[in-house]
C-alpha positions as CSV (number, residue, x, y, z in Angstrom):
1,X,7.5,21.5,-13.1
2,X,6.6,18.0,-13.8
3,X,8.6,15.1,-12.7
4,X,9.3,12.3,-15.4
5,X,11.2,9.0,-15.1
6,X,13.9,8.1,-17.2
7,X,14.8,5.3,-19.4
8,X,17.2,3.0,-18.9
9,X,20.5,3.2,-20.9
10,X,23.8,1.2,-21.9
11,X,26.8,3.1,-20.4
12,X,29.2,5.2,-22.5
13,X,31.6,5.0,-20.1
14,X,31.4,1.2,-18.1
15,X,31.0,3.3,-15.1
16,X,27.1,3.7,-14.9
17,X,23.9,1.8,-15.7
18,X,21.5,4.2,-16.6
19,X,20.0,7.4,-16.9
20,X,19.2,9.4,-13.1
21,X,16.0,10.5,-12.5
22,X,14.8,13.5,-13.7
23,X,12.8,16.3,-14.0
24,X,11.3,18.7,-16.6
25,X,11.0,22.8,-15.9
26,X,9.3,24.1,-19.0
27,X,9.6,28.2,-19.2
28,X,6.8,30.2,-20.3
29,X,6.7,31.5,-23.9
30,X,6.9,35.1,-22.8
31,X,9.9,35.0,-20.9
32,X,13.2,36.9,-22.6
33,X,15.8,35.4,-20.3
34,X,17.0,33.1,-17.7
35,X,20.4,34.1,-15.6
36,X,23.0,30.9,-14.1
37,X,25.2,31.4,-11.6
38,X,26.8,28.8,-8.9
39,X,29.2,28.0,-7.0
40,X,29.2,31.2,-4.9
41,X,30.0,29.5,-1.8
42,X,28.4,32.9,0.5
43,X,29.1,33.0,3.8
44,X,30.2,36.2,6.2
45,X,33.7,36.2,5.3
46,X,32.6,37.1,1.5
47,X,30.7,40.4,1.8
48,X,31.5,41.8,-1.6
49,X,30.2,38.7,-3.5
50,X,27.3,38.3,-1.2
51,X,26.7,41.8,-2.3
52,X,27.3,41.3,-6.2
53,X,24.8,38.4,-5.8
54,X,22.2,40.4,-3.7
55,X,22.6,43.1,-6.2
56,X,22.0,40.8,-9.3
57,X,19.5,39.3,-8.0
58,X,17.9,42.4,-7.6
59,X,18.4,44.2,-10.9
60,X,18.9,41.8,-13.6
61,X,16.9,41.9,-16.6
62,X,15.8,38.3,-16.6
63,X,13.0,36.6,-15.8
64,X,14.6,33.5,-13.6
65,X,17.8,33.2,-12.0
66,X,18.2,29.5,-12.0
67,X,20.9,29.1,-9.1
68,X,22.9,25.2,-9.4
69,X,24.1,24.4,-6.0
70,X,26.8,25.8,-3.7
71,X,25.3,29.1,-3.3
72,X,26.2,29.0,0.3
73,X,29.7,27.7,1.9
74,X,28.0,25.1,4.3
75,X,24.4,24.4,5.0
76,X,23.8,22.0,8.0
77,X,20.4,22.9,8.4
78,X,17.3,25.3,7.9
79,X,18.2,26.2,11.3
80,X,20.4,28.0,10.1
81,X,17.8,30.8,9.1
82,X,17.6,31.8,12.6
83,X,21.1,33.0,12.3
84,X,21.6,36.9,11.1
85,X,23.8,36.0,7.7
86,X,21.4,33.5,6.7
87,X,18.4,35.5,7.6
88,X,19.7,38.3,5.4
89,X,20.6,36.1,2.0
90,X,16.7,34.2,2.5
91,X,14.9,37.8,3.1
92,X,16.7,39.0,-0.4
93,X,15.8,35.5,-2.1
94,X,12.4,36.5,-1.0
95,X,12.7,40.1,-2.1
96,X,13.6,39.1,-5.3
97,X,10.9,36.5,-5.8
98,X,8.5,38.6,-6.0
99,X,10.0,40.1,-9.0
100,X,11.1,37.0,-10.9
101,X,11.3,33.4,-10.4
102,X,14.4,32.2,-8.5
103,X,15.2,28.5,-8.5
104,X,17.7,26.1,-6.6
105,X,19.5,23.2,-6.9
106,X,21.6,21.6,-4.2
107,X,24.8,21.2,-4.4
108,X,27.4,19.0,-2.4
109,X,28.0,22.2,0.0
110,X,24.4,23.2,0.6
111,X,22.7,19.5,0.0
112,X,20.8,19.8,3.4
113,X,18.7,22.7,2.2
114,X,15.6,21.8,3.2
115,X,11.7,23.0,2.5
116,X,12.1,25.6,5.1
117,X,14.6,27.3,3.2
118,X,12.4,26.9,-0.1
119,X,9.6,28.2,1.5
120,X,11.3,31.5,3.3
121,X,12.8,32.2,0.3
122,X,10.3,31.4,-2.5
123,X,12.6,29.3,-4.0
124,X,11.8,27.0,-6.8
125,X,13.2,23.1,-5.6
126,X,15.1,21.7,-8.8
127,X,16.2,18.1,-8.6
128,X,19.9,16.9,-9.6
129,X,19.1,16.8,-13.0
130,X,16.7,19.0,-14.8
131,X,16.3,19.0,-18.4
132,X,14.6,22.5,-19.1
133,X,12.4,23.2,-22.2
134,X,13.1,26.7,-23.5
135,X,11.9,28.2,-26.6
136,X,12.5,25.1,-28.1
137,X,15.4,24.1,-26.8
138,X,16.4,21.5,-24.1
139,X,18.8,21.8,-21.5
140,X,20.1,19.9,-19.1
141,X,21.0,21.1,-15.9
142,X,23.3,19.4,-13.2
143,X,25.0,20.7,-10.4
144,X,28.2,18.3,-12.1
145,X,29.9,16.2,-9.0
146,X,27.7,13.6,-9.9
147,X,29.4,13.4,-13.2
148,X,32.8,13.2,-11.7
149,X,33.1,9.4,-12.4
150,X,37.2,8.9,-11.9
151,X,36.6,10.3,-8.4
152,X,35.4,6.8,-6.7
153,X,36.0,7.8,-2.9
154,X,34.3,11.2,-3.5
155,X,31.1,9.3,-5.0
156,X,31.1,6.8,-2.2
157,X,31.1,9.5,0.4
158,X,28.2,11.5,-1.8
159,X,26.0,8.2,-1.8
160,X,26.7,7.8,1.7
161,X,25.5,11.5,2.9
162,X,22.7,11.8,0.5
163,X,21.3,8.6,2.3
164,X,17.5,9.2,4.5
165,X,19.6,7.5,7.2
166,X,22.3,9.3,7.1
167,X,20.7,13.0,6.7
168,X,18.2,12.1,9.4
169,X,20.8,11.0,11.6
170,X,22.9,14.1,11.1
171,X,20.2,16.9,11.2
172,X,19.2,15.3,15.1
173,X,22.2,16.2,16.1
174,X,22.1,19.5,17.9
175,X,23.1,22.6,15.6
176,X,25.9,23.6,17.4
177,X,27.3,20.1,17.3
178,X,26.6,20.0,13.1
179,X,28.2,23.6,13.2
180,X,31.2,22.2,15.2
181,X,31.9,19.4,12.6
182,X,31.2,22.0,9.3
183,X,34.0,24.0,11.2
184,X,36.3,21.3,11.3
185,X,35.5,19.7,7.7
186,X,36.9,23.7,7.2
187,X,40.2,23.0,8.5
188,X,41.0,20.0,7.9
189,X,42.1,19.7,4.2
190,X,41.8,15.6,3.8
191,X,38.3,15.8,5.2
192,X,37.4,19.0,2.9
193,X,38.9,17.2,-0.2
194,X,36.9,13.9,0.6
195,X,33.4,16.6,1.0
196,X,34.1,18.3,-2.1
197,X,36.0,15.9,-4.4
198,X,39.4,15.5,-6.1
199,X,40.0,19.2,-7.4
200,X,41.2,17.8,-10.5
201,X,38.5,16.0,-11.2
202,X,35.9,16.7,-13.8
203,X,32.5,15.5,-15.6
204,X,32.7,12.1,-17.3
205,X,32.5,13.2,-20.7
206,X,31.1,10.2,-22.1
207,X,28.8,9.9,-19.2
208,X,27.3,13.6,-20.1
209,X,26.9,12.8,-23.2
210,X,24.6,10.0,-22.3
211,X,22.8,12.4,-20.3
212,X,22.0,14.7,-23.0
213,X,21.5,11.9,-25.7
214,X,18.9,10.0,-23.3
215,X,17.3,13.0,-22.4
216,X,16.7,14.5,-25.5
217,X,19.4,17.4,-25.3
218,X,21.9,18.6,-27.3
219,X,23.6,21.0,-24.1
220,X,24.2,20.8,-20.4
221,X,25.1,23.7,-17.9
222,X,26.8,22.4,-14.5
223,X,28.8,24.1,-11.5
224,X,31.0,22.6,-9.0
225,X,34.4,22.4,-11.0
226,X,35.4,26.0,-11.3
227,X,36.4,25.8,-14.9
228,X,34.6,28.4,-16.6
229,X,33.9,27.6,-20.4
230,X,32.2,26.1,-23.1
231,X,33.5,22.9,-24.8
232,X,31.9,20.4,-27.5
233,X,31.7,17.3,-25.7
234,X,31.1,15.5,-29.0
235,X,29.6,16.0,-32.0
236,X,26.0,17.6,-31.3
237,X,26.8,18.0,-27.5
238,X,27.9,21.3,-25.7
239,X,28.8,21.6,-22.0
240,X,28.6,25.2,-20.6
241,X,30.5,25.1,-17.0
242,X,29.6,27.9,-14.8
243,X,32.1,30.2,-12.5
244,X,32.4,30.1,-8.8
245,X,32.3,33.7,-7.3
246,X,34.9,35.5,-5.3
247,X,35.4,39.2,-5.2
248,X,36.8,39.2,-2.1
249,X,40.1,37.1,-2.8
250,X,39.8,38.1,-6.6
251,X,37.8,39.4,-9.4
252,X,35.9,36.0,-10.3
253,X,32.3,36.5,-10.8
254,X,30.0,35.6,-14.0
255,X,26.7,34.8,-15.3
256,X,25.6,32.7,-18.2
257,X,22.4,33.7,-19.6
258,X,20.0,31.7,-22.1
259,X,17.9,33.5,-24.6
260,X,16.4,32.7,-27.9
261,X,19.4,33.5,-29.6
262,X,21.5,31.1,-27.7
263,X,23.8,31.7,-24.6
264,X,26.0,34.5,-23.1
265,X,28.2,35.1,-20.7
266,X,28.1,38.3,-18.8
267,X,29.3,40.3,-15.4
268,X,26.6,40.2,-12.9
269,X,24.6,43.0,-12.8
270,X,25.9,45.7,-10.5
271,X,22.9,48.4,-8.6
272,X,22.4,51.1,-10.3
């Protein structure tokens, strides 16, 4: 993966300056297909979706499951590995990295993933965004609260927490202390809405198109709104949002997968 700055651009929306950072993950020619999921939010109280997800991992036909942030409900640490339920979802990472490429990108629940966890798990680190180069295509990929424009105090509290300061301040606390305050961000609905964002909120669609325009795409896949679909975001530009997972509350659970012919979306694949 190589890392390339971009250019600066006018904003589409008045809300933003330029283009973020980004990088580039160009896929080998021989691969057939690359899986997308997010948004699964695993943590012991979801045992059926953690094992939907263990078993897809484990028995899809693709060559990369590109994961985009939120695969776990809270992560306040790579502490946390030490821990049996954690322990268990990086040894099946690692299981199934030695099968096919599995790669991550944060999300506003799991942001504190740290190398550790990429290590453990044989994870490959993607930045927030990625533009990938497939068969001739390019792709961005986002996690999507950083779109989320109209939602001002959720974007001041995301600038403040992904801060050096403020994540090395936090991960010196001790982990039962982080655990403490993940527990109560849990319960306390004002706290969880200012952590994940309005719920009503979604991408800036002008910004997005910026995105892809500047970086030389014509789609985008993202997470983090729970809207499942594809939309034309203007003419030439496609948006592909990804499901969140639950199959213990409900029957959500889906995976969007990129070929040559274009993209799909499919049920995760269940063990044989």
């Amino acid at each position: 993966m190589a890392g390339r700055g971009a250019p600066a651009a006018p904003a589409a929306s008045g809300r933003s300056t330029a283009l973020p950072a980004f990088f580039e993950m160009a896929v080998p020619d021989s691969w057939q297909a690359i899986d997308f999921i997010s948004d699964l939010h695993l943590c012991e109280a979801m045992p059926r979706t953690t094992e939907a997800w263990a078993a897809h991992l484990r028995h899809t036909r693709a060559d990369c499951v590109v994961m985009l942030g939120d695969l776990f409900e809270l992560w306040v640490g790579d502490e946390l590995i030490d821990r049996p339920f954690e322990a268990r979802c990086v040894a099946l990472m690692a299981e199934a990295a030695s099968h096919r490429e599995l790669a991550f990108m944060v999300g506003n629940r799991d942001f504190l993933a740290g190398p550790r966890l990429w290590r453990d798990a044989g994870l490959r680190a993607l930045p927030d965004p990625t533009v990938l180069d497939a068969w001739g295509q390019r792709v961005v990929l986002s996690h999507g609260d950083a779109l989320c424009l109209a939602d001002g105090p959720y974007q001041a509290f995301r600038a403040e927490v992904r801060s050096e300061a403020w994540r090395d301040g936090f991960l010196a606390r001790p982990l039962d202390e982080r655990l403490r305050i993940a527990a109560e961000i849990r319960q306390a609905s004002q706290t969880r809405r200012q952590f994940d964002g309005d719920t009503q909120a979604d991408v800036d669609p002008a910004e997005a198109v910026k995105w892809m325009h500047g970086l030389g795409a014509q789609e985008m896949v993202h997470g983090h709104t729970h809207r499942p679909g594809s939309q034309p975001l203007a003419p030439g530009f496609k948006r592909h949002v990804l499901s969140d997972w639950d199959l213990d509350h409900g029957s959500r659970a889906e995976v969007l997968r990129l070929t040559r012919d274009g993209f799909e979306r499919l049920p995760p694949t269940p063990a044989p």
